[in-house]
N, C-alpha and C positions, 0 to 999 in steps of 0.2 A: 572618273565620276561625272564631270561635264560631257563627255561625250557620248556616256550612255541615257544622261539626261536629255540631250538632243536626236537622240537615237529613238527615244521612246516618244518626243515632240514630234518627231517625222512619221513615223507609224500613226499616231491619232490623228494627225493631220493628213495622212495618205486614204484613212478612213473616210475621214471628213470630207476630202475632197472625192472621192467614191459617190459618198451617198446626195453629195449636191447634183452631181453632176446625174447622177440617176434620178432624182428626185423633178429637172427638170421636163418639162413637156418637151414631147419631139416635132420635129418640123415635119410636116406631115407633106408628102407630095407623091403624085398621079392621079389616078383615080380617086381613094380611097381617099384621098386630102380635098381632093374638089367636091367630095361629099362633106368630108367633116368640117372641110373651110364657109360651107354653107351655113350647118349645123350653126359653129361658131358668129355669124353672123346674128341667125336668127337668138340664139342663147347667151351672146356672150361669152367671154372668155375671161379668163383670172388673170389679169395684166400684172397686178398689185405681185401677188403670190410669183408670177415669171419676174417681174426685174428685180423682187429682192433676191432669187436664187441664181440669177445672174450675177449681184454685187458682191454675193456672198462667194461663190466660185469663183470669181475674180480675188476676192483676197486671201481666200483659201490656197487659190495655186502659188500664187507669188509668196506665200508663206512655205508653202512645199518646195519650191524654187528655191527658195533662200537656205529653208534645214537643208535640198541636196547638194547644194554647192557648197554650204559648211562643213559638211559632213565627208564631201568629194578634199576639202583643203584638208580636213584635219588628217586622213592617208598619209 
């Protein structure tokens, strides 16, 4: 019973960590980044929106971390 409860904890949380981690802006480099690192300059950028989705996938993984080494003990 507990460990299909933690079974199904690690799946939403394997999700969750998915979509932060795609949800985040990518680091843009060569060409195409010294255009848009311009862009950025002149427009601004979503700093606010980038470091919550940084703190959030930082506790996201350590929480996926955790279900797969509980999961890895309970074998």
């Amino acid at each position: 019973m507990l460990k299909g409860l933690v079974t199904a904890i690690h799946v939403i949380v394997s999700i969750a960590l998915i979509a932060t981690v795609l949800l985040q802006s990518g680091k843009s480099a060569g060409l195409s980044g010294a255009i848009a690192g311009g862009a950025e300059t002149i427009f601004g950028k979503k700093k606010g929106l980038d470091e919550l989705l940084a703190k959030v996938t930082t506790v996201v993984a350590i929480l996926f971390g955790l279900t797969a080494l509980l999961l890895g003990l309970w074998q």
